[in-house]
TITI-745049 format. One line per field, with one value per residue (C-alpha): residue number from 1; residue in three letters; y, x, z. Coordinates in Angstrom, 3 decimals, decimal comma. Each point is the difference from the previous one (the first is absolute). Example, Ala and Ser with C-alpha at 12.3 -4.5 7.8 and 13.67 -1.06 7.14 Angstrom:
TITI-745049
k [1	2]
r [Ala	Ser]
v [-4,500	3,440]
u [12,300	1,370]
w [7,800	-0,660]
//
This chain:
TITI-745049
k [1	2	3	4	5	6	7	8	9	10	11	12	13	14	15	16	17	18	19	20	21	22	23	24	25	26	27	28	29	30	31	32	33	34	35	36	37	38	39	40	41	42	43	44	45	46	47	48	49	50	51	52	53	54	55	56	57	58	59	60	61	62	63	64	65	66	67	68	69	70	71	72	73	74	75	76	77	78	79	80	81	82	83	84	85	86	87	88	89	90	91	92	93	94	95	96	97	98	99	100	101	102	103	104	105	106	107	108	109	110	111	112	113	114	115	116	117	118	119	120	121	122	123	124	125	126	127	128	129	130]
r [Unk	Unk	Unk	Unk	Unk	Unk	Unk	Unk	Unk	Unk	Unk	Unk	Unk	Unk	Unk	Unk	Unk	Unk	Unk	Unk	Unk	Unk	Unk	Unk	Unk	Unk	Unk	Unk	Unk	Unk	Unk	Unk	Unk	Unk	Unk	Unk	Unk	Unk	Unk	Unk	Unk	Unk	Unk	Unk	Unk	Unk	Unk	Unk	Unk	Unk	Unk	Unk	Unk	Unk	Unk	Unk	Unk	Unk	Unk	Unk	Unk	Unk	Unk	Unk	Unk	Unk	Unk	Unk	Unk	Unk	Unk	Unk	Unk	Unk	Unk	Unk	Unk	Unk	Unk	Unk	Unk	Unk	Unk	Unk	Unk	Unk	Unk	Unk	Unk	Unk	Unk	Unk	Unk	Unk	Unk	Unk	Unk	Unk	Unk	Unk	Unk	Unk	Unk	Unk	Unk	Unk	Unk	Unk	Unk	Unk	Unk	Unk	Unk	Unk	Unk	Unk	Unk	Unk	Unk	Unk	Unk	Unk	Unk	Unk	Unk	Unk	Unk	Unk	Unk	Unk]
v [-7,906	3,555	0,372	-0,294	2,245	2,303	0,082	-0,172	3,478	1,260	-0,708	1,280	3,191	0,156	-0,758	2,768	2,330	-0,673	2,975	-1,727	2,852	1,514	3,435	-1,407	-2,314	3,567	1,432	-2,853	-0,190	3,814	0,170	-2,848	1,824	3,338	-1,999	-1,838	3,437	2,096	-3,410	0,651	3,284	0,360	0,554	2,990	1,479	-0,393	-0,874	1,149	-3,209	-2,151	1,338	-0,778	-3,080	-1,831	1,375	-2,242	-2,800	-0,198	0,568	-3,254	-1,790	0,465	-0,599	-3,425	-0,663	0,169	-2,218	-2,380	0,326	-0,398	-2,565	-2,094	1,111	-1,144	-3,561	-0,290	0,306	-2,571	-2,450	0,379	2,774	-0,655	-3,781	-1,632	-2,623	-2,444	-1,976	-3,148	0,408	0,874	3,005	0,268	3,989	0,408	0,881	4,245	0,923	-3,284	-0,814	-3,012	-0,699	-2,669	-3,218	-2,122	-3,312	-2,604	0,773	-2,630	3,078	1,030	-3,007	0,676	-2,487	-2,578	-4,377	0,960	2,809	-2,202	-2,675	0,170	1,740	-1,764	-3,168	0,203	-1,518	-3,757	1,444	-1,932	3,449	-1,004]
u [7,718	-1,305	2,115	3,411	-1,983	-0,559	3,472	2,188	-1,991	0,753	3,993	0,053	-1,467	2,729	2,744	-1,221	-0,123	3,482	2,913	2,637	2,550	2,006	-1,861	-3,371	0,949	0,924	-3,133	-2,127	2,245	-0,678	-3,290	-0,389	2,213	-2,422	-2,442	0,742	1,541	-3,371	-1,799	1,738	-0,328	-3,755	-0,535	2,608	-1,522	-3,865	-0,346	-3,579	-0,619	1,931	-1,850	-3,142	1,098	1,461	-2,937	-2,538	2,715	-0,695	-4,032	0,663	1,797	-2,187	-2,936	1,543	1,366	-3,874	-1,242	2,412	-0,851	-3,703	0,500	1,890	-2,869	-2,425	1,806	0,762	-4,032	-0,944	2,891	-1,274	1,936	3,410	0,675	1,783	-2,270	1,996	-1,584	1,621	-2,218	2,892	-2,294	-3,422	-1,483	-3,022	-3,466	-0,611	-3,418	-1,369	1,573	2,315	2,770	-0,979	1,624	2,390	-1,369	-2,529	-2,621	-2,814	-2,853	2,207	-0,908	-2,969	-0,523	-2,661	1,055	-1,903	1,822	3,276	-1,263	0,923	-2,882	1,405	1,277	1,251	-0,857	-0,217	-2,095	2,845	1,758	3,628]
w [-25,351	0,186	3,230	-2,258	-2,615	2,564	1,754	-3,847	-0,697	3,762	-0,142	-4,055	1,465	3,028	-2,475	-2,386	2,911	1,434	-0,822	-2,639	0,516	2,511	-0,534	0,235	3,336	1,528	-0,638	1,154	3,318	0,122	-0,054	2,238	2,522	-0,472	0,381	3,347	1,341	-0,740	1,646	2,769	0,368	-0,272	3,386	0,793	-3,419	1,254	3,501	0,190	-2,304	1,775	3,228	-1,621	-1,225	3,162	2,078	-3,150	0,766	3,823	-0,552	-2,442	2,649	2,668	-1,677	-1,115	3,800	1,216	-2,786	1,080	3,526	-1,047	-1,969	2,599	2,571	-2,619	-0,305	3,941	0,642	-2,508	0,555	3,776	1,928	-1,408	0,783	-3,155	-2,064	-1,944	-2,271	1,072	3,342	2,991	0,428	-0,877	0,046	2,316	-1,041	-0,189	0,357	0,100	-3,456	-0,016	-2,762	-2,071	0,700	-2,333	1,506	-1,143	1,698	-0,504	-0,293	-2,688	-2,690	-1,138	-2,663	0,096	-0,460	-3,839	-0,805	0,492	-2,580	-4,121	-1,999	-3,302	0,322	-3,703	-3,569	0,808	3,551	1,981	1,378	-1,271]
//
């Protein structure tokens, strides 16, 4: 309900905001137009900025291409050197550093409840467990 509350107020504002002339429409499509031409323009106006600005970009990029790479040498050392593990089995990972994955099947050592821990502790108001 506050969604529809929320979006009614949103579109009353864009309505209210929209040119209802032919004068006004020019303006708004003029200063749009100023507005994508100085955009554009930027860079022949400041190129020291722009210079700045791509050399910050490519810092950003490599710094995210060797987290990646890290990341994926990070995941190929614990998933075994790169083979793929599936979890439906076709390819288990090998142990690294004497570590092995932990295993999806029932493994007797694995149940380690006692015949008494499987029994009822209340067998209910008339003591017969139903």
């Amino acid at each position: 309900m506050m969604f529809l509350i929320r979006t009614a107020f949103w579109l009353m504002i864009i309505v209210l905001l929209l040119p209802t002339d032919g004068q006004q429409q020019s303006k708004v499509y003029g200063t749009a137009e100023a507005a994508v031409k100085d955009v554009a323009t930027f860079c022949d106006r400041n190129p020291e900025t722009c210079t700045t600005g791509r050399d910050a970009f490519q810092v950003l990029v490599h710094k995210a291409e060797f987290g990646a790479r890290m990341l994926m040498g990070f995941i190929k050392e614990q998933t075994g050197g790169g083979e793929a593990a599936y979890f439906d089995g076709s390819a288990a990972p090998a142990a690294v550093n004497g570590v092995a994955p932990a295993s999806w099947e029932n493994d007797p050592s694995q149940d380690t409840l006692r015949p008494e821990d499987r029994e009822a502790a209340w067998g209910g108001p008339d003591g017969s467990g139903t």
